[in-house]
C-alpha positions in Angstrom: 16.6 13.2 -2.8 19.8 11.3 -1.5 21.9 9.4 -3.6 23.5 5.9 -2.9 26.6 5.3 -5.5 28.2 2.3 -4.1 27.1 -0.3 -1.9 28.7 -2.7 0.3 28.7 -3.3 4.0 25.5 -2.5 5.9 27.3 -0.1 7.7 28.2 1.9 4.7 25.4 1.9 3.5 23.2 3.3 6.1 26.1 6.1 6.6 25.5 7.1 2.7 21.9 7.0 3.0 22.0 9.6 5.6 24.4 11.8 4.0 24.3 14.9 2.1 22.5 15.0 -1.1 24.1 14.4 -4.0 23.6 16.3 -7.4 21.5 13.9 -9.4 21.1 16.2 -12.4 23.7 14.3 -14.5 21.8 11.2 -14.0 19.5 9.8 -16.6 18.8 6.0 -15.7 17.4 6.1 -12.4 13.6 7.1 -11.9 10.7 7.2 -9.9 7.5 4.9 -11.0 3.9 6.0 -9.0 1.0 3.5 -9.2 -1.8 4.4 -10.6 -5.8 4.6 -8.9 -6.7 0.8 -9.6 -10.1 0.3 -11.2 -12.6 -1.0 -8.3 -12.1 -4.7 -7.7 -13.9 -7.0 -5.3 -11.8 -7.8 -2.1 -12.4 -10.9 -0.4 -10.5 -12.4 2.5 -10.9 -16.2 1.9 -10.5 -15.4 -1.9 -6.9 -13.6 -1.1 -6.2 -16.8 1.2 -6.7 -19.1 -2.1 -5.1 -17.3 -4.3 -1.8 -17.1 -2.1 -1.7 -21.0 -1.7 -2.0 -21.2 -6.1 0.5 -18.3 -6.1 2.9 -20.9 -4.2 1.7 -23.8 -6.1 -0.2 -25.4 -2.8 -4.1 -26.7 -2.9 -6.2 -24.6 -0.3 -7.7 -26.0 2.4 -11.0 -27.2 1.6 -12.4 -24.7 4.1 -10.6 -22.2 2.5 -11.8 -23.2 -1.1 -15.6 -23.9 -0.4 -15.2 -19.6 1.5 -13.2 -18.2 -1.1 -16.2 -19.8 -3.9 -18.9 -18.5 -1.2 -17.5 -15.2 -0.9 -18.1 -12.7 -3.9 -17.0 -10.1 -1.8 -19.7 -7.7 -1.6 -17.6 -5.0 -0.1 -16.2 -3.7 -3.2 -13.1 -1.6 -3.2 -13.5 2.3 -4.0 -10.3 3.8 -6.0 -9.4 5.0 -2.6 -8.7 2.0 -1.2 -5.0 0.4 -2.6 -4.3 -2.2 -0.1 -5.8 -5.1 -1.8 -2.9 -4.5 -4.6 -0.8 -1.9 -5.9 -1.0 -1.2 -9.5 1.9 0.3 -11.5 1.7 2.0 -15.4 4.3 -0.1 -17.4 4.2 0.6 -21.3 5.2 -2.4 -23.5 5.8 -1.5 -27.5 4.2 2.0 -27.0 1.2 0.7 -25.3 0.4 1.1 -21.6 -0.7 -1.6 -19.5 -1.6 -1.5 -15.3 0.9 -4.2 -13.4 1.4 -5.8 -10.1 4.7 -5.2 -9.7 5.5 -8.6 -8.0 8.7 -9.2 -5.6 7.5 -12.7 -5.0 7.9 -13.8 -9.0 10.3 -13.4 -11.8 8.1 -13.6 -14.9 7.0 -10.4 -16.8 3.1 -11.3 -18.6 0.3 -9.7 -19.9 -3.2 -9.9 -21.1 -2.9 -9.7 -24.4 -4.6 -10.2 -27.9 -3.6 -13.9 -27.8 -5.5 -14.0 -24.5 -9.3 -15.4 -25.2 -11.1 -14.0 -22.1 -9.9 -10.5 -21.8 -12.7 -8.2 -21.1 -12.4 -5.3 -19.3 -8.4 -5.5 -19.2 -5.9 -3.3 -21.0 -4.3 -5.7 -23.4 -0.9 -5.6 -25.0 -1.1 -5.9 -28.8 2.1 -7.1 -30.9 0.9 -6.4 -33.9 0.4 -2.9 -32.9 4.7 -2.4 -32.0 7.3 -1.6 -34.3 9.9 -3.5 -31.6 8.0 -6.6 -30.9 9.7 -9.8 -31.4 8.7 -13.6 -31.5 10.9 -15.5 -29.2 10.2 -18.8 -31.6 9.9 -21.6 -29.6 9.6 -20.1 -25.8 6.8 -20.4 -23.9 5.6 -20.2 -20.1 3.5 -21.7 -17.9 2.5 -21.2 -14.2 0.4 -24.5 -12.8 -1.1 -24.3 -9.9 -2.2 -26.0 -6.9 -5.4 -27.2 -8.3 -4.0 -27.5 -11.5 -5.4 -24.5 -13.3 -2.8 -22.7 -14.9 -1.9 -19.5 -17.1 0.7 -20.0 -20.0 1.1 -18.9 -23.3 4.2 -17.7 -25.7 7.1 -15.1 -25.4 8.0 -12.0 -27.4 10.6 -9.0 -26.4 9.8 -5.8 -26.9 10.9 -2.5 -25.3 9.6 -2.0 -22.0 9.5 1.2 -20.3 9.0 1.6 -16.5 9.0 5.7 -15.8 11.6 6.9 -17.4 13.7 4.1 -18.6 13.5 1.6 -21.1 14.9 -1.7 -22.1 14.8 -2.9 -25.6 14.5 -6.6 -25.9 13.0 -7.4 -22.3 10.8 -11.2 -22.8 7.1 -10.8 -22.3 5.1 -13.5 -21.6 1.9 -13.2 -23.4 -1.2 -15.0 -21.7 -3.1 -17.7 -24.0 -4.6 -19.3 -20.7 -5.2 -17.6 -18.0 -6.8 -19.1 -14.5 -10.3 -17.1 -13.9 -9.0 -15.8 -10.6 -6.8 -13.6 -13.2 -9.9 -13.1 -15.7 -12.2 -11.9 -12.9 -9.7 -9.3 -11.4 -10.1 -6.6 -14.5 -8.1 -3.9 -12.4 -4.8 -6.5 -12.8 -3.7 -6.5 -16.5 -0.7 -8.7 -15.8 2.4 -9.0 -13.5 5.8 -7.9 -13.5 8.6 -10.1 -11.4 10.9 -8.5 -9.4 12.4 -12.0 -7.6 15.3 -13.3 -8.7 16.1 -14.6 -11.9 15.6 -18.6 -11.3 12.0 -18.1 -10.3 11.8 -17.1 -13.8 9.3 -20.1 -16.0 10.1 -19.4 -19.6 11.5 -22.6 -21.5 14.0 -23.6 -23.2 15.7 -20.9 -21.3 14.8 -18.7 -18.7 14.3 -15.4 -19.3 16.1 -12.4 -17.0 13.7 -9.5 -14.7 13.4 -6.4 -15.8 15.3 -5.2 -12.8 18.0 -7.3 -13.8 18.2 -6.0 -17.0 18.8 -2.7 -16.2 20.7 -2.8 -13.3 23.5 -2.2 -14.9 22.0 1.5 -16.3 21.5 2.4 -12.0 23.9 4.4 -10.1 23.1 2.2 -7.3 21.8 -1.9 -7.9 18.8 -1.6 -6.0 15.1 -0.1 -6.1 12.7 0.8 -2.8 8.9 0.3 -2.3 7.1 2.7 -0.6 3.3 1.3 -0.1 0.6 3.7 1.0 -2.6 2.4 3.0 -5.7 3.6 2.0 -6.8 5.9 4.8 -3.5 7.7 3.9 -4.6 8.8 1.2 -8.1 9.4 2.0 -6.6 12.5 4.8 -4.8 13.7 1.0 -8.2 13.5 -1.1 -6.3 11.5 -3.7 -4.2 14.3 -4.6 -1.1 11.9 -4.3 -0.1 8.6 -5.8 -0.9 5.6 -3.6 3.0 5.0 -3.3 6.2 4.6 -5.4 8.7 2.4 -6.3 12.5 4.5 -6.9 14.9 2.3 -9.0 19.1 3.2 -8.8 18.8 5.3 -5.9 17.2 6.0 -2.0 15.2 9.0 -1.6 15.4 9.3 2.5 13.1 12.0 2.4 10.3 9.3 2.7 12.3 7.5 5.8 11.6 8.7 9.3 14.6 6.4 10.8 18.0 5.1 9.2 18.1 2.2 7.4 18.8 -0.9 8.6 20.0 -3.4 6.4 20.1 -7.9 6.6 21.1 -10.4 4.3 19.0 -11.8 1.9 19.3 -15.8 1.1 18.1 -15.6 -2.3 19.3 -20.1 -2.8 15.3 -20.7 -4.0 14.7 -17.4 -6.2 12.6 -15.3 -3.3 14.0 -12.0 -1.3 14.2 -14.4 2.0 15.3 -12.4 5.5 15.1 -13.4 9.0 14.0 -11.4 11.7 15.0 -12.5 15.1 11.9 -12.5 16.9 8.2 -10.7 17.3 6.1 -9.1 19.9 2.7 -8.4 20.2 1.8 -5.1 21.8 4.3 -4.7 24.8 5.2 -8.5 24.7 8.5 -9.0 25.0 10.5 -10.3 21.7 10.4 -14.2 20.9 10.5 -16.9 18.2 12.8 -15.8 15.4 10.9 -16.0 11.7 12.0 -16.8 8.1 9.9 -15.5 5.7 10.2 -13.5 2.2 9.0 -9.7 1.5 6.3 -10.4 -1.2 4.6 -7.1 -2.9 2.4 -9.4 -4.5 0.9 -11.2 -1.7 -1.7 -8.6 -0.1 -2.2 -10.5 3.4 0.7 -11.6 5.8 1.4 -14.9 6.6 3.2 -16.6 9.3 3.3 -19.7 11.8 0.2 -20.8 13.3 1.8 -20.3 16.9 2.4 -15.9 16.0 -1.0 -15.6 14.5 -2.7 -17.3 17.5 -0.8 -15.7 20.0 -1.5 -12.4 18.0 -5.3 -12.7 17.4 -5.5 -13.9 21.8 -5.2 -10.2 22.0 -8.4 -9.3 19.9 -11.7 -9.6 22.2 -14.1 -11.5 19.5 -11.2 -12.9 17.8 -11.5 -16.7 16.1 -10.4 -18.8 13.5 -13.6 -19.5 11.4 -13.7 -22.7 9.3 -16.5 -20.9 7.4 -14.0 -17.9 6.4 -11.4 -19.9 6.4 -9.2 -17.7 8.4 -8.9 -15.6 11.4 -12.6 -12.6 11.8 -13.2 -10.3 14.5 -15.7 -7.7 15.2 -14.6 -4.9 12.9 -14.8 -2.1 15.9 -12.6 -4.3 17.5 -9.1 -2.8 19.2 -6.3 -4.5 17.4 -2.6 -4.4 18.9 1.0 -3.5 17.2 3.2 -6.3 15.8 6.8 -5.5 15.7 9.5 -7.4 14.0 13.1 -7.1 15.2 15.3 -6.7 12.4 19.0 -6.4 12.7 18.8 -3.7 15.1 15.6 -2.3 13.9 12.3 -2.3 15.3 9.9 -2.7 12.5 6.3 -2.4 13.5 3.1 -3.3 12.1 0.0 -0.7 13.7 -2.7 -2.9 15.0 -5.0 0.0 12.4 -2.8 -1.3 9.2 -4.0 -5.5 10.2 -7.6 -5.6 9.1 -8.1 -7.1 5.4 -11.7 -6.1 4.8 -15.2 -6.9 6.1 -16.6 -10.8 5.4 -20.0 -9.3 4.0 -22.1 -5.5 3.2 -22.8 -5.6 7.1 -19.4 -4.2 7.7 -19.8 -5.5 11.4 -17.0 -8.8 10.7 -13.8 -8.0 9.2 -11.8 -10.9 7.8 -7.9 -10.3 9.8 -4.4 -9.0 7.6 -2.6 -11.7 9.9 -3.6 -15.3 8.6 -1.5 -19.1 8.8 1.1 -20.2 6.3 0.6 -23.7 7.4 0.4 -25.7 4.1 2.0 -22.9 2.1 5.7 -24.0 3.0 6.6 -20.4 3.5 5.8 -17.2 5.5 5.2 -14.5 3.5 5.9 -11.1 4.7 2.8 -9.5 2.7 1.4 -5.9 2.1 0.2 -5.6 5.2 3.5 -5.5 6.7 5.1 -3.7 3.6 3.1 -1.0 3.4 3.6 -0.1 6.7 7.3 0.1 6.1 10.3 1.7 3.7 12.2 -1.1 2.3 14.8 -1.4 -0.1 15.3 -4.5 -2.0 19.5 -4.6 -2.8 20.2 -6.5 -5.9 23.8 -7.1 -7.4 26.5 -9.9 -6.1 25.8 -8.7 -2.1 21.7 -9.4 -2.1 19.8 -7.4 1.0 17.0 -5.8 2.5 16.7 -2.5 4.2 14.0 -1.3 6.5 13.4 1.9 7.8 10.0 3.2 9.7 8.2 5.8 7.7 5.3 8.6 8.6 2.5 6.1 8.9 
């Protein structure tokens, strides 16, 4: 593993993260965190689509809606297949709980006791901690576009993410919970990794637990390495589905340096731009904006990309009725690349598809959808997991890419 101790300019940066190892054996606070095999979960495109416009506090599109309540999704994910979300082991008072670790949101809440519909989840229990704390007179509350919402009160308790802890870290405990979040058992809660603002707890906003122990890393940062599903399928599960590494960068996992932008983090997201796009051999055009969300699955962006994108996919169209972008499944689907800085990040046309619109398997619902009416364009798992990417915390905020055996 390589070590980064300081970080400034890009430049420096990328020249550290290609240097010589550095003896880590004095270190205790960073660590390494592998997601676990998620319980099977139903995957459905037009659901995903929903839940992304009430994960941004926008009403789907009543196409969109009357799909995502049509759809039960009757291609149901095996524990092989991790690109609908990526679950992570975080134990709360001594007690272990799956998270989607979230770089799209700043609150850390769980199922819990105080939760009224939590079957089939692992619940957090306060009662059951030595360390757990009522924070009197917090609370949260997440409302969304069609006003359903998930809220509840606030304790702290020590939280431990591999191997390090922080003792009075808030956790939101769920008293209402929207039944998009009931249904998905596999999901026992989320855990923030935006920036602090994003955070919903009041009187006061509470701080991420990235925040928290930033000051414990030898380095302010932490990577995300995202597997697809295939992947793992050639290594018959005998690996974790991907990692995240907090404090340091392990370029063992990079096939190419990293390349590092500037992150405008004025609203509370890990925003970047990228100077343009291609599809296939299309030369570059259109710079985007967007933010690099582990807790979106699908990726967004304007309605002029994703057309020009899915005018390359014989059989390709937007149906109302799956409110989104389907194809033939067997279909041939072309690379997207992103320029970067001065890196090339591209998306392989085999990472795009979401999943197949119904048991026939012969429609698949596309990775690539519209963020028209969301307000932002949301650099998803489909584009993350086909990366490395370091998210740079601290007074200098960035993101690094770098291309990775795919």
């Amino acid at each position: 593993m390589h070590l980064m101790k300081n970080l400034g300019a890009a430049a420096t940066v990328i020249a550290l993260a290609s240097a010589s190892p550095f003896d880590r054996s004095n270190i205790k606070k960073d660590f390494t965190v592998r997601q676990t095999v998620p319980k099977p979960k139903i995957r459905s495109g037009p659901a995903a689509v929903a839940a992304t416009f009430l994960k941004y506090g926008k009403e789907p599109p009543s196409n969109v809606k009357a799909a995502a309540a049509g759809n039960d999704g009757s291609v149901i994910t095996t524990p092989t297949e991790f690109d609908s979300q990526y679950l992570t082991p975080v134990t709360i008072g001594g007690q272990t709980v799956n998270l989607d670790f979230d770089t799209g949101s700043s609150d850390l809440w769980v199922f819990s006791t105080e939760t009224p519909s939590n079957a089939g989840h692992d619940i957090y229990d306060p009662s059951k901690s030595n360390s757990s704390k009522e924070l009197v007179g917090a609370t949260w509350s997440i409302t969304y576009g069609d006003q359903s919402s998930s809220s509840g009160n606030v304790y702290t308790d020590t939280v431990t993410v591999g191997t390090t802890s922080f003792a009075n870290q808030a956790v939101e405990l769920a008293q209402q919970v929207s039944a998009q979040f009931q249904r998905d058992v596999a999901n026992d809660g989320l855990l923030g990794l935006a920036f602090d603002r994003l955070n919903t707890v009041k009187p006061a906003a509470q701080k991420t637990f990235f925040t928290n122990v930033l000051p414990s890393l030898s380095a302010p940062l932490f990577t995300v390495d995202l597997k697809k599903a295939s992947h793992m399928l050639s290594l018959n599960l005998k690996a974790a589905p991907g990692s995240y590494d907090f404090g340091f960068i392990d370029t063992s996992k990079t096939t190419s340096k990293v390349t590092f932008v500037d992150v405008d983090n004025s609203r509370g997201f890990w925003t970047f731009t990228s100077s343009g796009y291609a599809v296939g051999d299309q030369s570059f055009s259109s710079p985007i904006e967007g933010i690099a969300d582990t807790g979106t699955t699908l990726l967004y962006l304007p309605d002029a990309i994703v057309g020009d994108y899915y005018a390359s996919v014989n059989g390709a169209n937007n149906d109302a009725q799956q409110g989104g972008y389907v194809y033939p499944c067997n279909a041939d689907l072309p690379d997207i690349s992103f320029k970067i800085g001065s890196y090339t990040a591209v998306v392989p046309g085999s990472y795009v598809t979401y999943a197949p619109v119904d048991d026939s398997g012969k429609i698949c619902f596309g990775g690539i959808q519209s963020s028209t009416g969301i307000g932002i364009n949301i650099f998803g798992d489909i584009f993350l997991k086909s990366q490395f990417v370091v998210f740079q915390g601290g007074n200098n905020p960035q993101l690094g890419f770098a291309s990775k055996a795919t």
